[in-house]
NULUMFI-62579 format. One record per residue (C-alpha): residue in one letter; residue number from 1; y, x, z. Coordinates in Angstrom, 1 decimal. Last residue first. Example, Ala and Ser with C-alpha at 12.3 -4.5 7.8 and 13.67 -1.06 7.14 Angstrom:
<atom code="S" pos="2" y="-1.1" x="13.7" z="7.1"/>
<atom code="A" pos="1" y="-4.5" x="12.3" z="7.8"/>
This chain:
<atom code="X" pos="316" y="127.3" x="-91.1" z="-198.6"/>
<atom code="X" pos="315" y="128.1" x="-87.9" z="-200.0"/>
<atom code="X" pos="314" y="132.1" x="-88.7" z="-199.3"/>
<atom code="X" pos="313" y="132.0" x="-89.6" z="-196.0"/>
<atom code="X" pos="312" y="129.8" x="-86.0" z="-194.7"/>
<atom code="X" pos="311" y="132.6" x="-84.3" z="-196.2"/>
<atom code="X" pos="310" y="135.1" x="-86.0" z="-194.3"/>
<atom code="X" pos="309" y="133.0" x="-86.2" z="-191.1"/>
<atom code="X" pos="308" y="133.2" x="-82.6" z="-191.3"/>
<atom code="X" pos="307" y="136.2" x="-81.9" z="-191.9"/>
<atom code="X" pos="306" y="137.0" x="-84.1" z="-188.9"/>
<atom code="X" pos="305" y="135.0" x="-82.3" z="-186.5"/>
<atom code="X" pos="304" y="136.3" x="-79.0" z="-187.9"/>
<atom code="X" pos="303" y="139.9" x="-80.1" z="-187.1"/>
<atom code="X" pos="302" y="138.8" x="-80.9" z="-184.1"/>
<atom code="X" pos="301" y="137.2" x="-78.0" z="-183.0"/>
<atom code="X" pos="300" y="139.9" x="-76.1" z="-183.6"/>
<atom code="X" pos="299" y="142.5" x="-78.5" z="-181.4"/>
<atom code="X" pos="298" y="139.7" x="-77.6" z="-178.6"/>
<atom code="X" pos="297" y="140.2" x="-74.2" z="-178.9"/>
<atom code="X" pos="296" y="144.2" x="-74.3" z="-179.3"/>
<atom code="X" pos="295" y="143.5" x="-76.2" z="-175.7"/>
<atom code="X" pos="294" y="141.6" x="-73.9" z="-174.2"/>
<atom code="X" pos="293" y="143.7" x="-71.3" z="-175.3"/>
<atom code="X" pos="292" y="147.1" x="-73.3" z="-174.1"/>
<atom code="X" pos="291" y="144.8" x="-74.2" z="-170.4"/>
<atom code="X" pos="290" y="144.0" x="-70.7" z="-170.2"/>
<atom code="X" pos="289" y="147.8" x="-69.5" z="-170.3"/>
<atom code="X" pos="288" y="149.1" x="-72.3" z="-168.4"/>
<atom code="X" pos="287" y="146.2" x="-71.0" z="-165.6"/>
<atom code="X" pos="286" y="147.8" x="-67.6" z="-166.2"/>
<atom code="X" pos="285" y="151.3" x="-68.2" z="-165.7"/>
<atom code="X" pos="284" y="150.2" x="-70.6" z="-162.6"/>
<atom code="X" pos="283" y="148.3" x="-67.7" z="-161.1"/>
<atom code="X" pos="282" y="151.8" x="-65.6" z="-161.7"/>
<atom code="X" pos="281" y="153.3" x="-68.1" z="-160.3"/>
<atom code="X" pos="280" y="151.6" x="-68.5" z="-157.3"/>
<atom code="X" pos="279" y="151.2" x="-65.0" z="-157.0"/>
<atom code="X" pos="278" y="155.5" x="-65.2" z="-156.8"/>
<atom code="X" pos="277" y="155.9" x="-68.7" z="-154.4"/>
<atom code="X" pos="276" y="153.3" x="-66.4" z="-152.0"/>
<atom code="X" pos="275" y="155.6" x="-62.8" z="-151.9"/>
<atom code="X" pos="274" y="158.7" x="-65.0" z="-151.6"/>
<atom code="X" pos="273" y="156.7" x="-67.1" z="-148.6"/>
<atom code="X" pos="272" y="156.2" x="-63.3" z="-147.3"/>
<atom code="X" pos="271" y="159.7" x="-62.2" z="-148.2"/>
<atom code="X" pos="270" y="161.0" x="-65.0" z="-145.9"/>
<atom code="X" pos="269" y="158.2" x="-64.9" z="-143.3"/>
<atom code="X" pos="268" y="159.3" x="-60.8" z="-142.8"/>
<atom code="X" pos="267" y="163.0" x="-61.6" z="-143.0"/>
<atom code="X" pos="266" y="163.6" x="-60.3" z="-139.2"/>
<atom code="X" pos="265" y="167.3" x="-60.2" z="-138.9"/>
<atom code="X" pos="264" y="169.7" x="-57.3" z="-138.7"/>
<atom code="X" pos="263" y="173.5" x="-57.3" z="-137.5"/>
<atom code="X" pos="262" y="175.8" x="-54.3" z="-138.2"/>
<atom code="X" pos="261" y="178.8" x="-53.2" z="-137.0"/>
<atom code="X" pos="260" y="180.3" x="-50.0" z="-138.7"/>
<atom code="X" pos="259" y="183.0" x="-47.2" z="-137.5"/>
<atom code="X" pos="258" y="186.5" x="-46.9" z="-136.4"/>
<atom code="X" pos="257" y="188.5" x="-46.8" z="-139.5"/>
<atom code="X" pos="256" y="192.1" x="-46.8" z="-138.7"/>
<atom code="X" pos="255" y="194.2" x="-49.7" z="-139.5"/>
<atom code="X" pos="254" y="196.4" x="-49.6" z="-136.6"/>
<atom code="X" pos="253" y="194.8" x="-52.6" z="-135.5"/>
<atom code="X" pos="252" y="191.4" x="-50.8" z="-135.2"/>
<atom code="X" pos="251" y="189.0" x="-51.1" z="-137.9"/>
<atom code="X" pos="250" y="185.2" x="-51.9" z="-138.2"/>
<atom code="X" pos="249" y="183.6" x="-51.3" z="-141.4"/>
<atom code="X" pos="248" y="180.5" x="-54.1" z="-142.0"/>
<atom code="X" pos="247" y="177.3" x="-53.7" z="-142.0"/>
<atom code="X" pos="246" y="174.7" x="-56.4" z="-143.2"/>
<atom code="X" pos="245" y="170.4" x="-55.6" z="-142.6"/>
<atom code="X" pos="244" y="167.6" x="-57.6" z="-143.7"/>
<atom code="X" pos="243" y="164.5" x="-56.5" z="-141.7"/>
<atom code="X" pos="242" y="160.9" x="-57.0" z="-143.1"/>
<atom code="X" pos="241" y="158.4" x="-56.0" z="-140.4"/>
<atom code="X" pos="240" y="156.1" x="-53.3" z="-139.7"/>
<atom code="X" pos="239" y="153.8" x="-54.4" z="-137.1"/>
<atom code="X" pos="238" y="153.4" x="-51.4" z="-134.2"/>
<atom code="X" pos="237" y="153.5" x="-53.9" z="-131.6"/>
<atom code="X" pos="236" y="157.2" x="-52.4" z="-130.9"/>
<atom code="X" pos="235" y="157.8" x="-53.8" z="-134.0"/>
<atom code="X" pos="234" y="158.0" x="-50.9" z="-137.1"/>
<atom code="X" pos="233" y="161.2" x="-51.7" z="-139.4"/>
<atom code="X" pos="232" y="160.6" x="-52.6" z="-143.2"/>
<atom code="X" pos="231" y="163.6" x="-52.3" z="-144.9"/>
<atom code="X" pos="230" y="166.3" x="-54.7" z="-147.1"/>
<atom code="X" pos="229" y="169.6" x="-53.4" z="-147.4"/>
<atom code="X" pos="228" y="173.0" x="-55.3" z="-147.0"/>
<atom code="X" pos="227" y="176.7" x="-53.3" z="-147.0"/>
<atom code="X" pos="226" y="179.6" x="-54.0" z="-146.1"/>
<atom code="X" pos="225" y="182.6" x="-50.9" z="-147.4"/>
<atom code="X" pos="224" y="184.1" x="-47.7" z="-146.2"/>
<atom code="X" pos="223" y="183.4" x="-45.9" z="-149.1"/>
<atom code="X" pos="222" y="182.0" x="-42.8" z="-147.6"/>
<atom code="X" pos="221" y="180.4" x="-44.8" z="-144.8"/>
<atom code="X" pos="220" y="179.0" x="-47.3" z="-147.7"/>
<atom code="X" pos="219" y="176.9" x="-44.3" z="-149.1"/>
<atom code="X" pos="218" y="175.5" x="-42.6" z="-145.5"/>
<atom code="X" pos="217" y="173.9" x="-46.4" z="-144.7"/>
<atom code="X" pos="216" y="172.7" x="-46.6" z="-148.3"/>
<atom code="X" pos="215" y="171.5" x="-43.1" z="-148.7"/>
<atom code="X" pos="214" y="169.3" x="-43.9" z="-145.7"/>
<atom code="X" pos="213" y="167.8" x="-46.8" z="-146.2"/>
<atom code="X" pos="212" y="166.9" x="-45.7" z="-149.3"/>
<atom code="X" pos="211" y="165.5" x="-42.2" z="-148.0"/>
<atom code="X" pos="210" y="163.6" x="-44.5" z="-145.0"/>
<atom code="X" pos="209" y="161.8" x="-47.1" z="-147.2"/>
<atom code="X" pos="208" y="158.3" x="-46.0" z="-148.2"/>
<atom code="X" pos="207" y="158.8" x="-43.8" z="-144.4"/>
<atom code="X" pos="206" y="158.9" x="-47.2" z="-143.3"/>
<atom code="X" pos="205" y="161.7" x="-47.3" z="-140.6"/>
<atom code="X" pos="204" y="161.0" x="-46.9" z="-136.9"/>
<atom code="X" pos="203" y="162.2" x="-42.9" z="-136.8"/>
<atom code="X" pos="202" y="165.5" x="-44.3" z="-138.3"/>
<atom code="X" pos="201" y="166.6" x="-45.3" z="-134.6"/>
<atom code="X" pos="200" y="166.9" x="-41.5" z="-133.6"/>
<atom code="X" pos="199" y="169.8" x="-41.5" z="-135.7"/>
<atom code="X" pos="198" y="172.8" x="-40.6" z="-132.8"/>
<atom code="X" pos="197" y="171.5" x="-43.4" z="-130.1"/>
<atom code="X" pos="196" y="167.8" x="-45.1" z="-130.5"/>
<atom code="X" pos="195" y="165.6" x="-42.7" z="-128.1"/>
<atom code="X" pos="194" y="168.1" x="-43.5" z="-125.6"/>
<atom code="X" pos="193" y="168.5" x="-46.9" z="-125.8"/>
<atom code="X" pos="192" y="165.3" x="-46.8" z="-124.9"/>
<atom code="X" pos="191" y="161.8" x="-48.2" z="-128.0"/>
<atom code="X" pos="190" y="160.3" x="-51.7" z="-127.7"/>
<atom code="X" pos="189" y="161.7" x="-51.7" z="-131.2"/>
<atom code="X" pos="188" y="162.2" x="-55.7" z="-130.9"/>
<atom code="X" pos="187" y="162.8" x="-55.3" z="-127.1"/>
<atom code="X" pos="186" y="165.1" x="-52.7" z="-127.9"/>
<atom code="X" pos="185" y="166.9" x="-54.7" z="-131.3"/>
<atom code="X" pos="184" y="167.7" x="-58.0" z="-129.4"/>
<atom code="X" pos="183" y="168.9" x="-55.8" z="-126.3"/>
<atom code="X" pos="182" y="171.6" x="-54.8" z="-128.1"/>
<atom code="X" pos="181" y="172.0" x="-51.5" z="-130.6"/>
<atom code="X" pos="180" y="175.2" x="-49.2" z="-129.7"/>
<atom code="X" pos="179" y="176.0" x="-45.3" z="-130.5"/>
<atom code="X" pos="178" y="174.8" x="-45.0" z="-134.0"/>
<atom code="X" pos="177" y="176.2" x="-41.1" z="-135.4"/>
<atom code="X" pos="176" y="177.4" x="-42.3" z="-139.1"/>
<atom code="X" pos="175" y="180.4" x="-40.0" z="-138.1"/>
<atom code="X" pos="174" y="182.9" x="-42.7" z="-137.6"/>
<atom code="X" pos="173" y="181.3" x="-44.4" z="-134.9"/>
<atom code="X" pos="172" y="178.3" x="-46.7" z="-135.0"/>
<atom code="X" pos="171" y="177.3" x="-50.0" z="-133.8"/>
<atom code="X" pos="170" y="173.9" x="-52.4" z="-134.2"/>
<atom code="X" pos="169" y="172.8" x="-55.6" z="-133.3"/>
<atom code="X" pos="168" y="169.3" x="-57.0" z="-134.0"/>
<atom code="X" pos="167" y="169.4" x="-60.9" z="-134.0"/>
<atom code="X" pos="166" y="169.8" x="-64.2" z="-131.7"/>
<atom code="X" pos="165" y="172.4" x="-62.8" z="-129.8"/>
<atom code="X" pos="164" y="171.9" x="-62.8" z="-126.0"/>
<atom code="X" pos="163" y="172.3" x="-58.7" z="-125.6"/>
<atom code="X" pos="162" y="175.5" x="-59.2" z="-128.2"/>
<atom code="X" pos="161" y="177.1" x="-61.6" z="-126.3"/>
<atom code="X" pos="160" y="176.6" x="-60.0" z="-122.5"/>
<atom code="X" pos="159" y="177.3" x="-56.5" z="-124.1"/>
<atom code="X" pos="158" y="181.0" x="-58.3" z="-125.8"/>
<atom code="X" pos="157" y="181.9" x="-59.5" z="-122.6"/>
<atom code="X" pos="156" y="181.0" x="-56.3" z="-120.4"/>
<atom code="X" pos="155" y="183.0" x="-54.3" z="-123.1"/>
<atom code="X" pos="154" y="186.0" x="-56.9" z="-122.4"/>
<atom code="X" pos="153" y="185.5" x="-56.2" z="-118.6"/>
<atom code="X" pos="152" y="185.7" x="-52.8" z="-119.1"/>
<atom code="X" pos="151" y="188.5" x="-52.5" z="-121.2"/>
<atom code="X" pos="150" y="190.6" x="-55.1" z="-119.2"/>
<atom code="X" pos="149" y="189.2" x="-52.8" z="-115.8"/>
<atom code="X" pos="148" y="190.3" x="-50.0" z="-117.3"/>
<atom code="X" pos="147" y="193.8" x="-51.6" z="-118.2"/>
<atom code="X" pos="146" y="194.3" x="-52.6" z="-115.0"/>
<atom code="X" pos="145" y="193.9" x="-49.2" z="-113.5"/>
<atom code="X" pos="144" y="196.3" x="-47.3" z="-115.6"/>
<atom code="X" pos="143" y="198.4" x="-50.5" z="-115.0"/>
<atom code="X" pos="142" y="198.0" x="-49.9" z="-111.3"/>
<atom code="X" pos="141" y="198.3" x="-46.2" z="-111.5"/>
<atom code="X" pos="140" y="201.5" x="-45.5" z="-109.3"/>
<atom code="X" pos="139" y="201.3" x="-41.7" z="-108.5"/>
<atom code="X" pos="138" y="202.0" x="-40.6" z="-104.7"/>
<atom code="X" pos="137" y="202.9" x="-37.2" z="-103.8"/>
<atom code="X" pos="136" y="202.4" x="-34.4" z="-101.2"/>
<atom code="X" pos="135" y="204.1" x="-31.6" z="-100.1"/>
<atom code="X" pos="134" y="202.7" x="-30.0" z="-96.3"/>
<atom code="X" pos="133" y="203.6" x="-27.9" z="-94.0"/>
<atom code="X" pos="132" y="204.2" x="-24.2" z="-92.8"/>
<atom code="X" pos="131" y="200.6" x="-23.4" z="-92.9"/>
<atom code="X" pos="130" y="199.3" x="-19.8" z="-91.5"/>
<atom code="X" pos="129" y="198.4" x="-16.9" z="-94.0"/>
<atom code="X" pos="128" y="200.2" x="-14.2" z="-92.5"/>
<atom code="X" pos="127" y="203.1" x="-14.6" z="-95.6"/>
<atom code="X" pos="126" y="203.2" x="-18.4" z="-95.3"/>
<atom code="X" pos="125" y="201.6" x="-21.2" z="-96.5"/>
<atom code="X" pos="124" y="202.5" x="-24.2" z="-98.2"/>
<atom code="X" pos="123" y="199.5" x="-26.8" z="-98.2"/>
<atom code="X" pos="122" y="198.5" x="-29.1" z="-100.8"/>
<atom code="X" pos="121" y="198.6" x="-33.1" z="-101.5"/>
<atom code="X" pos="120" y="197.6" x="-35.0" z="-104.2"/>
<atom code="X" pos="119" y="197.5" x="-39.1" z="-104.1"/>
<atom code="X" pos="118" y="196.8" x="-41.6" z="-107.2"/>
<atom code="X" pos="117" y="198.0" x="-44.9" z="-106.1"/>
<atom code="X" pos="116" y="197.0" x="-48.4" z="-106.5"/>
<atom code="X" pos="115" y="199.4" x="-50.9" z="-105.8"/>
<atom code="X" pos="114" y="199.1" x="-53.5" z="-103.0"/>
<atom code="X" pos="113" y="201.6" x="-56.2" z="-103.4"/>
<atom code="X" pos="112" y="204.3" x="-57.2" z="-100.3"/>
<atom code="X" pos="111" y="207.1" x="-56.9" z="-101.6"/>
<atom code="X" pos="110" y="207.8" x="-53.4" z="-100.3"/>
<atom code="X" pos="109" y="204.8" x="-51.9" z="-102.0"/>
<atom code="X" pos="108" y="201.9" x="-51.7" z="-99.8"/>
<atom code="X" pos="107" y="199.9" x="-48.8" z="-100.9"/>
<atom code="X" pos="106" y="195.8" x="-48.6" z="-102.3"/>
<atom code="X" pos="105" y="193.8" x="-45.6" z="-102.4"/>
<atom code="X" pos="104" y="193.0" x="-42.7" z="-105.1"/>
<atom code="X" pos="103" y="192.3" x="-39.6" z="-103.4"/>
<atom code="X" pos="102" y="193.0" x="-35.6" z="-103.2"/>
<atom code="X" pos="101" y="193.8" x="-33.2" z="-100.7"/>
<atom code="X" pos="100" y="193.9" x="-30.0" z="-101.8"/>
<atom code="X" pos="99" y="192.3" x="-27.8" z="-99.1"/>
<atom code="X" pos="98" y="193.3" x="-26.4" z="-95.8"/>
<atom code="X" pos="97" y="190.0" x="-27.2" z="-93.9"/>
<atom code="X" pos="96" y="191.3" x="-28.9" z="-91.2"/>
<atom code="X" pos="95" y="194.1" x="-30.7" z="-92.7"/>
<atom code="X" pos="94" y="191.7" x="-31.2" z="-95.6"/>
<atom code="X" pos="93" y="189.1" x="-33.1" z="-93.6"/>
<atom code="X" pos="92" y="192.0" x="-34.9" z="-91.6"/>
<atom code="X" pos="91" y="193.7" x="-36.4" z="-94.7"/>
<atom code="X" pos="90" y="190.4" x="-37.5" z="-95.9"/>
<atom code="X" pos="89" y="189.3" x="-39.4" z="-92.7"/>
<atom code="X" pos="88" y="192.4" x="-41.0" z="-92.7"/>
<atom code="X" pos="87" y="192.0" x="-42.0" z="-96.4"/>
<atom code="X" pos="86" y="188.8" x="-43.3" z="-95.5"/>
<atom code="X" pos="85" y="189.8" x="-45.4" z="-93.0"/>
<atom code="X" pos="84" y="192.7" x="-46.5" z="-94.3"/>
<atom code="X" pos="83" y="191.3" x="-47.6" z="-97.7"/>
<atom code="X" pos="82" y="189.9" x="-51.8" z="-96.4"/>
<atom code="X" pos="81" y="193.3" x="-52.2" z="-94.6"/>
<atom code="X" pos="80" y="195.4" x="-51.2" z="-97.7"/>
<atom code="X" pos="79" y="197.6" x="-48.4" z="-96.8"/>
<atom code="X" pos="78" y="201.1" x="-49.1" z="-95.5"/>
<atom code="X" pos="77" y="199.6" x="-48.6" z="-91.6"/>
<atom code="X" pos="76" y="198.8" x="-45.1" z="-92.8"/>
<atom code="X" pos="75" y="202.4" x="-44.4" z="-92.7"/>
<atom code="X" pos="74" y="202.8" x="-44.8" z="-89.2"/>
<atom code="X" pos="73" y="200.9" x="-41.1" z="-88.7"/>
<atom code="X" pos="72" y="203.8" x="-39.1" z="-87.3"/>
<atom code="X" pos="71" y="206.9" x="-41.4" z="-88.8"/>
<atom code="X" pos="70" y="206.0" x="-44.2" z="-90.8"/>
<atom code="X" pos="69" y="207.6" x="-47.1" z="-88.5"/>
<atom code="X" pos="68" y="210.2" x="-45.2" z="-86.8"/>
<atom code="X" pos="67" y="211.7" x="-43.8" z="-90.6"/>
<atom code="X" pos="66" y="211.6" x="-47.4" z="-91.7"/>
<atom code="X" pos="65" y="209.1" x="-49.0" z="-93.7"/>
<atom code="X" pos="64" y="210.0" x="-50.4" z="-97.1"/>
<atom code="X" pos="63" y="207.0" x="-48.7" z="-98.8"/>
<atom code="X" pos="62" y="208.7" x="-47.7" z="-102.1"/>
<atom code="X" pos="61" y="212.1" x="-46.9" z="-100.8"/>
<atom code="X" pos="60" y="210.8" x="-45.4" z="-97.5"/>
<atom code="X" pos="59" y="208.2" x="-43.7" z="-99.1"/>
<atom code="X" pos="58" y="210.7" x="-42.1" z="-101.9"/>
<atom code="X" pos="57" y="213.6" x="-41.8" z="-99.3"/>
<atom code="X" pos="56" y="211.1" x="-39.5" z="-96.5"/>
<atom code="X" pos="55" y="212.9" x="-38.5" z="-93.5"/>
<atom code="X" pos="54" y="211.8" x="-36.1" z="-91.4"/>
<atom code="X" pos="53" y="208.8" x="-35.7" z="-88.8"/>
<atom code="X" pos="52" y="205.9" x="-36.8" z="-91.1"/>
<atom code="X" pos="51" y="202.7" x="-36.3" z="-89.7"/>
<atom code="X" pos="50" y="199.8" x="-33.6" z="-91.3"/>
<atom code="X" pos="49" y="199.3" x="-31.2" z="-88.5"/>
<atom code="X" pos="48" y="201.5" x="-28.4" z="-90.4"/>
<atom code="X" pos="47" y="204.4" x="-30.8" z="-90.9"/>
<atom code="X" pos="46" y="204.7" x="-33.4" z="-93.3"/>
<atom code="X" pos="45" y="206.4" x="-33.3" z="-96.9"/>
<atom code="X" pos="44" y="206.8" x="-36.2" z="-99.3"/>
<atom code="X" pos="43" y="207.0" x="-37.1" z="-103.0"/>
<atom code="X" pos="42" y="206.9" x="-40.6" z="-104.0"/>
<atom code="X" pos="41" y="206.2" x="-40.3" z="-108.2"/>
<atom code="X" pos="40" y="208.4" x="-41.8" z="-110.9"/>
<atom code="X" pos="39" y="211.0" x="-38.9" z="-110.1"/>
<atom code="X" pos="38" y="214.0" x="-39.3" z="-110.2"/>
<atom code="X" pos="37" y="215.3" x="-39.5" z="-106.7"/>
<atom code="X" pos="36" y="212.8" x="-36.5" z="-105.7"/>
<atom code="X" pos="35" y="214.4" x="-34.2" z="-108.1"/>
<atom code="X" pos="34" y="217.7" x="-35.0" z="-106.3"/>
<atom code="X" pos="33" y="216.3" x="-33.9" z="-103.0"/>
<atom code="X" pos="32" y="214.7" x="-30.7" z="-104.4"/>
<atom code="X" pos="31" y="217.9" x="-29.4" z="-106.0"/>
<atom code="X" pos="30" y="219.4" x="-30.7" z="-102.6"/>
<atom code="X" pos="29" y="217.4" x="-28.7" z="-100.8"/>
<atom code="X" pos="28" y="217.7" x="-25.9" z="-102.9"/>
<atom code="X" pos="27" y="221.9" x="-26.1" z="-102.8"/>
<atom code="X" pos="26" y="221.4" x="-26.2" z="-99.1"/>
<atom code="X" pos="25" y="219.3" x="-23.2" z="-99.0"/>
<atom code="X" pos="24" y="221.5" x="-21.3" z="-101.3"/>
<atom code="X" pos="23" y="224.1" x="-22.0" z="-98.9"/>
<atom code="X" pos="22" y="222.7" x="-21.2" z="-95.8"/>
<atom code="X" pos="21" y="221.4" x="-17.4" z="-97.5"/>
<atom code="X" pos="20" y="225.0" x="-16.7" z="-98.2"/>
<atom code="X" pos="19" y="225.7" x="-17.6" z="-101.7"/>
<atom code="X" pos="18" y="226.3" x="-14.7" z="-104.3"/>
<atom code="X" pos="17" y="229.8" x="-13.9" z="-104.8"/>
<atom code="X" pos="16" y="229.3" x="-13.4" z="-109.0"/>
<atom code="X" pos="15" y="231.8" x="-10.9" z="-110.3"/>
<atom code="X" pos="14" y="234.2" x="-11.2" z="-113.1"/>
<atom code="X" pos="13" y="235.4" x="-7.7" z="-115.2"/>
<atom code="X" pos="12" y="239.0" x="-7.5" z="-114.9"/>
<atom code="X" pos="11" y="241.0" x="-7.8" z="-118.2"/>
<atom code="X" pos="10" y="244.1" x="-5.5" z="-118.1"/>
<atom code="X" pos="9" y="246.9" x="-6.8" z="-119.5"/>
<atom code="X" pos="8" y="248.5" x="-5.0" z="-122.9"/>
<atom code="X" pos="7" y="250.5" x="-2.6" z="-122.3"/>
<atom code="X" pos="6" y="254.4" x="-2.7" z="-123.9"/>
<atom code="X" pos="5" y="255.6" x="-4.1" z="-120.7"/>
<atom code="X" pos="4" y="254.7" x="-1.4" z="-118.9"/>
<atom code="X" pos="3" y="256.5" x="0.9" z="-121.5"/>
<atom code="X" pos="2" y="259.8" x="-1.0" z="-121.1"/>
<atom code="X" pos="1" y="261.2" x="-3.2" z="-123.4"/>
């Protein structure tokens, strides 16, 4: 074996060719184009005066318009009729001012439903300061959207039953902090909504009754469980009135505690008529009482009547 052979190879060290500048462009385009197919968002680019020049695959798969039909401003005609105008006149406000452009509007899916859709846009700018275009994108919100207006309509639901309830209604969160009373307990209090929120609404109890009340409320938030308390409660008039209060813990589906609900009535004829059934009693107690001495009297005299005549039968 010969001494060359008896060397082990040589290992040269590997070196990286960058890309030539055209290269690494088209690798970044297609970086960017492939980002574009997945994502859940329509990303687009116009030029410096805000059309679109090139081809756009997220509007055009979205929309369903062709490159001749959205191309310069075509796409507007996707919009919903009743947004173009103001989405136009948004587009062109930040154009000329350079500023993030920023909306919610409607967009004609290909179908044929409008979907709502959250819109940014900003400029790319060059080194001296001038705009090379504009990247945009398009956010589907519709269930975002649907589900607000579920929520709201639901809280509009429950306000419409609980304002025409025939009682005082109450709701707090989790920190004791009251955050709801009806239009049953305002007029009744004849005090805002404002003045009532947090625990501004203990200012109209008693002050004979307002610790009780209190420790009451704060105990069954500790334990999480109903409650009932009787208070006085000033009327707007400036009547203090008997209230019977119920709360009950409210929880979510998941279980989590999310607060009380709480429904007051005015007892104030109850505890009245109570108030009247128990002096009448009392003032029965003691007539019964009078009657039995009376009586016991009477029985005494009797029994001395009849002595008498006894004695007076047996010297005649």
């Amino acid at each position: 074996m010969s001494s060359a052979d008896s060397n082990p190879p040589v290992e040269l060290p590997r070196v990286d060719v960058p890309f030539s500048p055209e290269e690494a462009l088209r690798r970044s385009e297609e970086r960017y184009r492939s980002l574009i197919r997945a994502s859940a968002q329509i990303i687009w680019n116009t030029t410096a005066e805000g059309e679109l020049t090139t081809e756009q695959p997220g509007w055009r798969a979205f929309t369903g318009q062709s490159f001749e039909e959205y191309k310069g401003w075509g796409w507007l005609n996707a919009v919903h009729p009743d947004d173009q105008a103001v989405t136009a006149e948004a587009w062109t406000k930040a154009l000329a001012n350079c500023t993030l452009y920023e909306m919610e509007h409607r967009l004609r899916r290909h179908d044929g439903e409008y979907r709502y859709m959250q819109v940014r846009a900003v400029s790319i700018v060059e080194a001296d300061g001038s705009v090379r275009e504009w990247t945009g994108s398009h956010t589907d919100i519709t269930d975002r959207k649907q589900a607000e207006a579920a929520i709201r309509e639901s809280e509009e639901r429950f306000r419409t039953l609980a304002d025409n309830a025939p009682m005082l209604l109450w709701m707090s969160d989790t920190d004791a902090q009251y955050e709801f009373f009806n239009q049953g307990w305002l007029s009744f209090t004849g005090r805002t909504l404002e003045q009532e929120l947090g625990n501004g609404w203990a200012d109209g109890v008693h002050p004979n009754d307002l610790q009780r009340c209190l420790d009451l409320h704060l105990g069954a938030f500790q334990t999480q469980q109903p409650f009932e308390v009787e208070y006085r409660l000033r009327r707007a008039d400036g009547e203090y009135r008997w209230i019977l209060d119920r709360g009950a813990p409210r929880v979510l589906p998941n279980g989590t505690f999310a607060g009380f609900i709480g429904s007051c009535i005015d007892i104030t004829a109850r505890k009245r008529a109570e108030d009247s059934l128990h002096h009448r009693a009392e003032e029965l107690s003691r007539t019964s009482m009078r009657l039995a001495l009376t009586a016991a009297r009477l029985e005494k005299r009797n029994q001395e009547l009849d002595q008498f005549a006894y004695v007076v039968s047996h010297d005649l």
